[in-house]
C-alpha positions as CSV (number, residue, x, y, z in Angstrom):
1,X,15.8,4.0,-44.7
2,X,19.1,1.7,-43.8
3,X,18.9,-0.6,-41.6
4,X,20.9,1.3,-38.7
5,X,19.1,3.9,-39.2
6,X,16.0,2.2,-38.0
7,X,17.8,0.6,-35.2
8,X,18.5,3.9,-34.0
9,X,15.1,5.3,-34.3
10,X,13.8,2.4,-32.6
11,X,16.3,2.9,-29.5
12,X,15.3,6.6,-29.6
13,X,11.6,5.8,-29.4
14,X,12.0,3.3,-26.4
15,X,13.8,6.2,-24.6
16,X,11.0,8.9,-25.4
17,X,8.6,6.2,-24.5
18,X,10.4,6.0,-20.8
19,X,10.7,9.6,-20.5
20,X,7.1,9.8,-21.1
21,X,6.1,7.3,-18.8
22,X,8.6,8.8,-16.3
23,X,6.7,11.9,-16.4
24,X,3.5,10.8,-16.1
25,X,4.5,8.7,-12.6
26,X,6.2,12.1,-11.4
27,X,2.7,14.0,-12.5
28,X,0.3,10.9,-10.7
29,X,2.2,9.6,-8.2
30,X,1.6,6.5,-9.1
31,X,5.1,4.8,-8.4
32,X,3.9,1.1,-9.8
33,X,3.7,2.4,-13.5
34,X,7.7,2.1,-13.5
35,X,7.7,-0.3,-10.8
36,X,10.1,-3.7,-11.3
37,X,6.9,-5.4,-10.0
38,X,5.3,-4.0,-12.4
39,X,8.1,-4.8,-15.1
40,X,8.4,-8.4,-14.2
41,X,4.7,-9.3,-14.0
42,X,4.4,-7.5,-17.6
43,X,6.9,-9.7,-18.5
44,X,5.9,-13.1,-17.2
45,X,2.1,-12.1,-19.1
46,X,3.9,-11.0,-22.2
47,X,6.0,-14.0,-22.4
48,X,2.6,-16.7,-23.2
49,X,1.5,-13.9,-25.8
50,X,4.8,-13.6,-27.6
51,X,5.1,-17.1,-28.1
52,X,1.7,-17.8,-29.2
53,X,1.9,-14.9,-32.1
54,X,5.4,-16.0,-32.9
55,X,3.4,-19.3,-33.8
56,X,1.5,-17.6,-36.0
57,X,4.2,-15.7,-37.3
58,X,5.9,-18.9,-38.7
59,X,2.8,-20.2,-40.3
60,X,1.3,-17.3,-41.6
61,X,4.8,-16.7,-43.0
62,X,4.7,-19.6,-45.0
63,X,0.6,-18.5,-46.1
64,X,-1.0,-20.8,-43.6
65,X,-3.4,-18.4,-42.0
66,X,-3.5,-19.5,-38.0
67,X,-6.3,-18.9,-35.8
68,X,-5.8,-22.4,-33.7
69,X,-3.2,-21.0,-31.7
70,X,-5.5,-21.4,-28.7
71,X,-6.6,-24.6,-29.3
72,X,-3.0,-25.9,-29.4
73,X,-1.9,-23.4,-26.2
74,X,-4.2,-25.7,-24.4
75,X,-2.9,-28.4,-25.7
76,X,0.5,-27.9,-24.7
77,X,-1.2,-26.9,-20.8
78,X,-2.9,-30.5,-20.6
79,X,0.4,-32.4,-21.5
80,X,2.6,-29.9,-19.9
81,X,1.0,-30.8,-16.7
82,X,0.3,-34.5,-16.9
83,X,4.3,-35.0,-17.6
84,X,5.4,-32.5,-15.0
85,X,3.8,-33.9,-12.0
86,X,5.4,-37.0,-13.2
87,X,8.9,-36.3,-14.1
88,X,9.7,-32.8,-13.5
89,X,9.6,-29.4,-15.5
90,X,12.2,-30.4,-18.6
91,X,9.7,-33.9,-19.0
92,X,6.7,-31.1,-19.1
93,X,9.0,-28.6,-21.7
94,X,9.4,-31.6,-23.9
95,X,5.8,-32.8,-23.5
96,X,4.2,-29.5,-24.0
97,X,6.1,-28.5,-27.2
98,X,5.1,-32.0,-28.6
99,X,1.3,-31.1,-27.8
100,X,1.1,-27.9,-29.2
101,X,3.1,-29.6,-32.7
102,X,0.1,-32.5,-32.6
103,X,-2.1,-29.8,-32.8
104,X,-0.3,-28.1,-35.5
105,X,0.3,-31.2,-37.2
106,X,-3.7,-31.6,-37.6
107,X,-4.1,-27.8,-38.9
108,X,-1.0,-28.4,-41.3
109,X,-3.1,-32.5,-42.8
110,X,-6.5,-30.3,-43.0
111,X,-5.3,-26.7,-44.6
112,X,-2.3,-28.5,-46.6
113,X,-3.7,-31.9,-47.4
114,X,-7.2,-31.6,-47.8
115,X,-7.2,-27.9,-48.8
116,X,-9.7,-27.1,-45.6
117,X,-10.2,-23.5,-45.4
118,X,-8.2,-22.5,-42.3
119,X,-10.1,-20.4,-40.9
120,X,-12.4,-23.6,-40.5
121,X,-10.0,-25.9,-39.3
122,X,-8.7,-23.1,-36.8
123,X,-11.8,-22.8,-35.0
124,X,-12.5,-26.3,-35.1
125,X,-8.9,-26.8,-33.1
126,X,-9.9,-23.8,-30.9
127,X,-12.9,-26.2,-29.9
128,X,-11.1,-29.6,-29.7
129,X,-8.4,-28.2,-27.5
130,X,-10.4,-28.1,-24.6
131,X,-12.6,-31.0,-24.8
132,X,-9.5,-33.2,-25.7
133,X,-7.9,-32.1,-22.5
134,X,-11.2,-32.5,-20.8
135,X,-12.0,-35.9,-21.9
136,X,-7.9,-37.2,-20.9
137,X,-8.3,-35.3,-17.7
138,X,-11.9,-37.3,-16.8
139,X,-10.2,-40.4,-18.0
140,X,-6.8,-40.3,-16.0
141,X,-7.5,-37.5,-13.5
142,X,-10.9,-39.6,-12.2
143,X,-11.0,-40.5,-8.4
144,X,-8.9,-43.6,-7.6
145,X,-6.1,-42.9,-10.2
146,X,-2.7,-42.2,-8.9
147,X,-3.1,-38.9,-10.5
148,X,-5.9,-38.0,-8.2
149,X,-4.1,-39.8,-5.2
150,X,-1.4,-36.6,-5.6
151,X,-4.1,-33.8,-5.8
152,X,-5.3,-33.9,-9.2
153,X,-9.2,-33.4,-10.4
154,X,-11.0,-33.1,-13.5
155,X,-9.8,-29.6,-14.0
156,X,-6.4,-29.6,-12.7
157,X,-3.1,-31.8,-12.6
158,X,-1.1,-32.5,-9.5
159,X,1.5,-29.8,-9.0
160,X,4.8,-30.0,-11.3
161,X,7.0,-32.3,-9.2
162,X,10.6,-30.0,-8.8
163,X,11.5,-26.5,-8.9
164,X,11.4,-24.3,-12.5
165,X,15.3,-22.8,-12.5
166,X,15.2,-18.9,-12.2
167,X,18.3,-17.0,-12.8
168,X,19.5,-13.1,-12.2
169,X,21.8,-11.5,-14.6
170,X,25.2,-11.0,-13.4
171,X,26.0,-7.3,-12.7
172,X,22.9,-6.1,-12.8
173,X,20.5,-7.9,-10.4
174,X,23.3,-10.6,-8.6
175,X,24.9,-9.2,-4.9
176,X,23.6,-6.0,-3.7
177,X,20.5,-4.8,-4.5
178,X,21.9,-1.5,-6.2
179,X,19.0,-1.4,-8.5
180,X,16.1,-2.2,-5.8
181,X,17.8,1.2,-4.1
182,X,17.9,3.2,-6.9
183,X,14.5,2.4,-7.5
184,X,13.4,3.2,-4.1
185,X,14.5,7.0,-4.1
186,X,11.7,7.4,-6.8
187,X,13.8,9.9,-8.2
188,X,12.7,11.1,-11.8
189,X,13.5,8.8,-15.1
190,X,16.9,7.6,-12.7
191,X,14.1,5.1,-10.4
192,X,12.3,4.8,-13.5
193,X,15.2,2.9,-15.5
194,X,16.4,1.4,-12.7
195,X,12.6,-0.1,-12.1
196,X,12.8,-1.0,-15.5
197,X,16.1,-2.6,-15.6
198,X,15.7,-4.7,-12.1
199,X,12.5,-6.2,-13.6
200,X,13.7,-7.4,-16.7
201,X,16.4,-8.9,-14.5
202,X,15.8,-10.0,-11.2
203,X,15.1,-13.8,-10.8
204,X,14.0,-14.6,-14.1
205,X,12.2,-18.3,-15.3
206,X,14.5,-20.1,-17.5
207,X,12.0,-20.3,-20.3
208,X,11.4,-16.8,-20.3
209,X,14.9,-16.5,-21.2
210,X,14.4,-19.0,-23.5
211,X,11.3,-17.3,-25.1
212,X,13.1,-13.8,-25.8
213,X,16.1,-15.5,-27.0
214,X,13.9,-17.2,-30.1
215,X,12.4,-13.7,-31.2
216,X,15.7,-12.9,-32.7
217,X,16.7,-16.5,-33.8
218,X,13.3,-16.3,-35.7
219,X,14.2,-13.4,-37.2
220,X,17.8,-15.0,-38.2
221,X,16.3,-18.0,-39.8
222,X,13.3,-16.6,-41.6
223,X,15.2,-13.5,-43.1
224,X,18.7,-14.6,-43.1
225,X,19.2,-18.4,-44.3
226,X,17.4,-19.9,-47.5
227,X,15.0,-22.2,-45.6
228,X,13.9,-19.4,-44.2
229,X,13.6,-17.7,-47.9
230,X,11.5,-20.4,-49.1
231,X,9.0,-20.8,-45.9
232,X,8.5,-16.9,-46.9
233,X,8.4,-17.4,-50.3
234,X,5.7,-20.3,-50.0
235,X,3.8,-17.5,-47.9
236,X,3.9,-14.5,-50.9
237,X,3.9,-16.7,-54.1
238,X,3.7,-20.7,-53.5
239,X,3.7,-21.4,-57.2
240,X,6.8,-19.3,-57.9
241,X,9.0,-21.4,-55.2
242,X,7.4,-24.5,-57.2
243,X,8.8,-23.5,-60.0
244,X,12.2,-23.0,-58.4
245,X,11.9,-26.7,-56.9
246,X,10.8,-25.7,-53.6
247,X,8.2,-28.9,-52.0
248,X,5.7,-26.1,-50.9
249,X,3.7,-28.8,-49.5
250,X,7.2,-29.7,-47.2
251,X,8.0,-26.1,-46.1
252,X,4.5,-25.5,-45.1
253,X,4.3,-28.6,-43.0
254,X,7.3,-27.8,-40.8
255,X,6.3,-23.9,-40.3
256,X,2.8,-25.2,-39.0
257,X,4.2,-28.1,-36.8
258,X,6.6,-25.4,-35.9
259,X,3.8,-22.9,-35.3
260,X,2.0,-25.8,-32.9
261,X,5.1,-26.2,-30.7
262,X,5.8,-22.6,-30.0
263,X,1.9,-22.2,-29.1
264,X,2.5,-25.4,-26.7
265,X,5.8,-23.9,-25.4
266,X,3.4,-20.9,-24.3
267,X,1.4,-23.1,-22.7
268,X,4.4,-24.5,-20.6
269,X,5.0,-21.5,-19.9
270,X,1.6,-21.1,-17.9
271,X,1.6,-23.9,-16.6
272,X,5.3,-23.2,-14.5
273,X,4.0,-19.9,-13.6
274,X,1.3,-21.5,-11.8
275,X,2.8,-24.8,-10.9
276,X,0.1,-26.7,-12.5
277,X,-2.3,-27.4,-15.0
278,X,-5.8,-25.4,-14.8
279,X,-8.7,-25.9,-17.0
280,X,-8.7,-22.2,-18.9
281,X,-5.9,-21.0,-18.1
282,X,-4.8,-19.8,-20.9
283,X,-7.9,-17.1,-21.1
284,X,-8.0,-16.1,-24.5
285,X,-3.9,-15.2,-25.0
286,X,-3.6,-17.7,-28.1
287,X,-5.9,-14.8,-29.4
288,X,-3.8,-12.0,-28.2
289,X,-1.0,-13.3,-29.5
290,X,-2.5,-13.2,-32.9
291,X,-3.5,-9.6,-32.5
292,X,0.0,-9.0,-31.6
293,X,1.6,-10.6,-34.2
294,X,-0.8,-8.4,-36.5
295,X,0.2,-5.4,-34.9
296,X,4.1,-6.0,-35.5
297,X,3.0,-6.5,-39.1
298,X,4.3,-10.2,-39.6
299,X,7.5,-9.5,-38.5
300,X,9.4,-10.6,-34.6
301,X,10.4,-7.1,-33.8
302,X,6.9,-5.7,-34.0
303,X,5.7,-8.6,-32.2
304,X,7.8,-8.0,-29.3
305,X,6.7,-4.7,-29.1
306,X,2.8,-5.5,-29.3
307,X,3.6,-8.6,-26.9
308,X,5.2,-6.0,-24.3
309,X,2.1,-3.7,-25.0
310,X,-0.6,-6.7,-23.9
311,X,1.7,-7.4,-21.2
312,X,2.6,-4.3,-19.4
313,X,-1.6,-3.0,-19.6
314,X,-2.5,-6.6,-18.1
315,X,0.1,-6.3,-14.9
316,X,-0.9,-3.0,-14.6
317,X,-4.6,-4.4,-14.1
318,X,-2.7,-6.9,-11.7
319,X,-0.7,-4.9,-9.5
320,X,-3.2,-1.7,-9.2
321,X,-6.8,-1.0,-10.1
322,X,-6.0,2.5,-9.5
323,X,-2.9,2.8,-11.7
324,X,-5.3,1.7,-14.8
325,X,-6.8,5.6,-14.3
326,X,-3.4,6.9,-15.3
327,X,-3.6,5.5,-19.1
328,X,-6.0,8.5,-19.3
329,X,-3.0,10.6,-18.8
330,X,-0.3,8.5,-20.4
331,X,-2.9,8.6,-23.7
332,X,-3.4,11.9,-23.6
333,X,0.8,12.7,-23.6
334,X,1.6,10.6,-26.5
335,X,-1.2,12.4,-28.8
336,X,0.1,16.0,-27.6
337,X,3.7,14.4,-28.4
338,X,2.2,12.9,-32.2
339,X,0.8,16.4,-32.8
340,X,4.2,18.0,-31.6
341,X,6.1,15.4,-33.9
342,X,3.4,16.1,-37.0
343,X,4.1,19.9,-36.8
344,X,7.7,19.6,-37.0
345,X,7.6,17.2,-40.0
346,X,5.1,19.5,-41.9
347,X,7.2,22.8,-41.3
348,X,11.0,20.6,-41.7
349,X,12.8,22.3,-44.5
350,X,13.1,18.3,-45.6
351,X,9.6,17.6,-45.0
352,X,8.2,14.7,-47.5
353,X,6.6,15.7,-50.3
354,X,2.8,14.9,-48.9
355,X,3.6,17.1,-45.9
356,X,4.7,20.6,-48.1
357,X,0.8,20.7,-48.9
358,X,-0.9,19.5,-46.0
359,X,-4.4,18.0,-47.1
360,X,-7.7,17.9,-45.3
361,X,-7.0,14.2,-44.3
362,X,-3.9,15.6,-42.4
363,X,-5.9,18.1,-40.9
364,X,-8.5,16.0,-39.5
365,X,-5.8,14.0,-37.9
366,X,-4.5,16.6,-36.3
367,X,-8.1,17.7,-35.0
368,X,-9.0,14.0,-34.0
369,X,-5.3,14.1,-31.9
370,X,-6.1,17.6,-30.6
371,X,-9.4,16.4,-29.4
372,X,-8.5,12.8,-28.0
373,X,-6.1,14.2,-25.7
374,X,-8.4,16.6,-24.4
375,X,-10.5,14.7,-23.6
376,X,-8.6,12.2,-22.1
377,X,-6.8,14.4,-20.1
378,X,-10.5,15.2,-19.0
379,X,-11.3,12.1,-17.8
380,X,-8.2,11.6,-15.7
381,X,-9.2,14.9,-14.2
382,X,-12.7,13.4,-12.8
383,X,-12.4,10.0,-12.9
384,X,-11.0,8.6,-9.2
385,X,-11.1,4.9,-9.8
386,X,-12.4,3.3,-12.5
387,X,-14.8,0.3,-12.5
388,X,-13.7,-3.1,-11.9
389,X,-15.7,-4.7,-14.1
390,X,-13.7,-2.0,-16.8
391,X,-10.2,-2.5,-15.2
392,X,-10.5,-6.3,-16.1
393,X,-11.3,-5.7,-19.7
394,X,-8.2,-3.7,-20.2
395,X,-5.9,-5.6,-22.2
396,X,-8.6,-6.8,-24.3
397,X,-10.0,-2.9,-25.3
398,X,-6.2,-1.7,-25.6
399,X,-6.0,-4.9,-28.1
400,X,-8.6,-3.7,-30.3
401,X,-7.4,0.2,-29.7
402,X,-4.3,-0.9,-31.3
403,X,-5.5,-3.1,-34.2
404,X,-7.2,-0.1,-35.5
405,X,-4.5,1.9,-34.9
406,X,-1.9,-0.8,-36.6
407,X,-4.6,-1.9,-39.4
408,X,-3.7,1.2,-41.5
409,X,0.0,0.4,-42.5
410,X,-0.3,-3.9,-42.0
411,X,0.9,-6.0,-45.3
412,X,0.6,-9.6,-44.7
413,X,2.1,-12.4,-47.0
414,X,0.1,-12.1,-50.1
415,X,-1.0,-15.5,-50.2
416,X,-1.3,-16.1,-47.3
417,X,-4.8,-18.1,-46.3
418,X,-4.7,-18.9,-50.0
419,X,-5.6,-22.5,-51.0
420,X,-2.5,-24.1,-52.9
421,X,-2.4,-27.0,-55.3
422,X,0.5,-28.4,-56.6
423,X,0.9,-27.6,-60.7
424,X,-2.3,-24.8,-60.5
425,X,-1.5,-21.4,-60.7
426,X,-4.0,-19.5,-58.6
C-alpha cells in the first residue's frame, strides 16, 4: 500500500468517524459530543498525553524501554512552577523541559551506563519524581520563604507570574463568530464540523500549538534524516549500527534526555492550564501516554490518534456525566459499521486471499461484533445515567479497551528493552 494511499484512507476514516459521531448526537440529543467545548477541552487533556508518549516514542525508538515518563512529567511540574512564579511562563518552558531531561538523563546513566534493567530504573524514577518535588517544595515552599509570602505551600507554587499567549487562527476562528453560529443551528454533520473546527481553533495556548507541531517534526527526523536512521537503528539492532560506526551508547543518550524533556514539556503544559504547580497533578497521564504511544504502534501518527482518543473520552467525563451514556451507542455503531466493512471485504470480487475462505476465527469475530453491539445498544436503552464513581474511570477503562484491541497488530523495535554492550553480540 503507497503511501498516498494511506493518507487517503486515513482522511476517509476521520470523515466516517465524524459522520458517525454526527449521527449518534442527532439519535441522543446530546449536542456536547460535537460540541467545540467539548473539542477544546479534548484537546487541552490530549495535549499532556501526546507529549508524554512522544517521550517514549523517542526512547523506545532508540531500544530504551520507558516507563519513567511520570516520574519526569512531575518533574518538569515542580520546576515549571518554581521558575514561573518567578520569571514568567517562557522561564517555566525552559525550566520544565530541563527537568523532565534531568530525569531522563538519570534513566539514560542507569539503563545505558550501568546496564540497569529499565523497567527498574523506570519505576524507581516514577517514585523519586514525587518525593524530589516534595522534599524542594518543603525546603523552599516552607512558611517564611518569599515563596510562601506570594501564596505558595508544601503542595503548590505561587501562581505563574504573566499571562500564557493564546492565539485564534486567522479565517477560521478571528472576527465574526461564523463558526460559533453554525454550530449553534445544531444542524446535522454541518454543526458537527463546525463544532469540531471552532474547537481546534478558537483561542488556543501557544504550547499546544507548539506540541502538535512536533508530532510531525518527529516524524521528519526519525524517518527522514540519518540521525534519525541510527536512533532507529540502535532501537532494532544496536550491534548492527556498531558495526557501521554508529556510538550506540551516544544516540541512546540524546533520545532518552530527549524523551525526559518532552515528558517535562507535558508537565509545563499542566502547569499553564492551571496557573500553577499542584502536587499530583499530573494523575497518572505519563502512563497514558505510554498506552498511547503503544496503541499508535511506535509511530507519531498513531499516537496522535490514541492521544485524541484519551483526550476526547476524558472531556467528555468533564463536560457531561450524562453524555458518557452515549459511548453505549457510539460502541455499538462502529461494530455494526466493522461487521458491514467485514462483509463487503469477504464477498469483494478482490477480496484477500484469507477472506475467499472465511475460517472459524473470522466467524467468531463476526459473532463477538454481532453480539457487542447488541448488547451495547441494550444498555444505552436502560441505562439513564451512569454512576459517577464509573464516569470518572472512563479514560482509564477505554485505555485498557483499546490496548487489547491494538495489542493484536503492535511491533515494537526488536531490541528494544534489550541490554547492550559495546563489542557483544546479544
Amino acid at each position: 500500500m503507497t503511501k498516498v494511499r494511506k493518507y487517503h484512507l486515513a482522511l476517509i476514516a476521520v470523515a466516517g468517524l465524524i459522520l458517525v459521531v454526527s449521527l449518534v448526537r442527532v439519535l441522543t440529543g446530546f449536542d456536547d459530543l460535537t460540541s467545540s467545548g467539548t473539542v477544546g477541552a479534548a484537546l487541552i487533556l490530549a495535549v499532556p498525553i501526546a507529549l508524554a508518549g512522544l517521550g517514549g516514542l523517542w526512547a523506545e525508538r532508540a531500544g530504551v524501554v520507558n516507563i519513567g515518563l511520570e516520574g519526569m512529567m512531575v518533574l518538569g511540574t515542580w520546576f515549571a512552577g518554581w521558575a514561573g512564579y518567578q520569571w514568567g511562563p517562557w522561564a517555566a518552558l525552559v525550566a520544565g523541559l530541563i527537568g523532565g531531561a534531568l530525569g531522563g538523563l538519570l534513566h539514560a546513566v542507569a539503563t545505558v551506563t550501568f546496564g540497569v534493567d529499565h523497567i527498574i530504573s523506570g519505576v524507581a524514577i516514577n517514585l523519586l519524581g514525587p518525593g524530589i518535588t516534595r522534599f524542594l517544595s518543603e525546603v523552599l515552599y516552607k512558611e517564611g520563604t518569599p515563596a510562601a509570602e506570594a501564596g505558595a505551600g508544601i503542595t503548590s507554587s505561587p501562581a505563574v507570574s504573566g499571562d500564557t499567549p493564546t492565539i485564534s487562527l486567522p479565517l477560521l476562528s478571528s472576527g465574526p463568530d461564523l463558526l460559533g453560529k453554525l454550530e449553534s443551528t445544531h444542524w446535522f454533520l454541518v454543526a458537527d464540523i463546525a463544532g469540531v473546527l471552532r474547537g481546534l481553533t478558537h483561542e488556543m495556548n501557544l504550547l499546544v500549538v507548539l506540541a502538535v507541531l512536533l508530532l510531525p517534526l518527529t516524524f521528519f527526523v526519525l524517518w527522514h534524516t540519518a540521525f534519525g536512521l541510527r536512533l532507529r537503528s540502535a532501537g532494532e539492532n544496536p550491534w548492527a549500527a556498531e558495526s557501521l560506526g554508529v556510538n550506540v551508547y551516544r544516540i541512546k543518550y540524546i533520545a532518552v534526555v530527549i524523551s525526559g524533556a518532552f515528558a517535562g514539556l507535558g508537565g509545563v503544559f499542566l502547569v499553564f492550564v492551571s496557573d500553577k504547580y499542584v502536587e499530583g497533578q499530573t494523575q497518572g497521564r505519563g502512563f497514558i501516554g505510554l498506552a498511547a504511544m503503544i496503541f499508535g504502534n511506535w509511530r507519531p501518527g498513531g499516537l496522535a490518534a490514541g492521544s485524541a482518543l484519551f483526550g476526547y473520552a476524558n472531556g467528555l467525563q468533564l463536560r457531561s456525566a450524562q453524555t458518557v451514556n452515549t459511548f453505549f451507542l457510539f460502541g455499538a455503531v462502529l461494530l455494526l459499521v466493522y461487521i458491514a466493512l467485514q462483509i463487503r471485504r469477504m464477498t469483494a470480487p478482490d477480496r484477500p486471499a484469507e477472506l475467499a475462505a472465511p475460517g472459524v476465527r473470522q466467524y467468531v469475530l463476526m459473532a463477538l461484533a454481532v453480539v457487542g453491539a447488541a448488547v451495547l445498544f441494550w444498555l444505552w436503552l436502560v441505562i439513564d445515567q451512569l454512576p459517577n464513581d464509573f464516569v470518572f474511570i472512563t479514560p482509564h477503562v477505554l485505555t485498557l479497551l483499546v490496548l487489547l484491541v491494538a495489542s493484536q497488530r503492535l511491533r515494537m523495535p526488536k531490541a528494544d528493552g534489550v541490554s547492550y554492550r559495546r563489542g557483544e553480540q546479544h
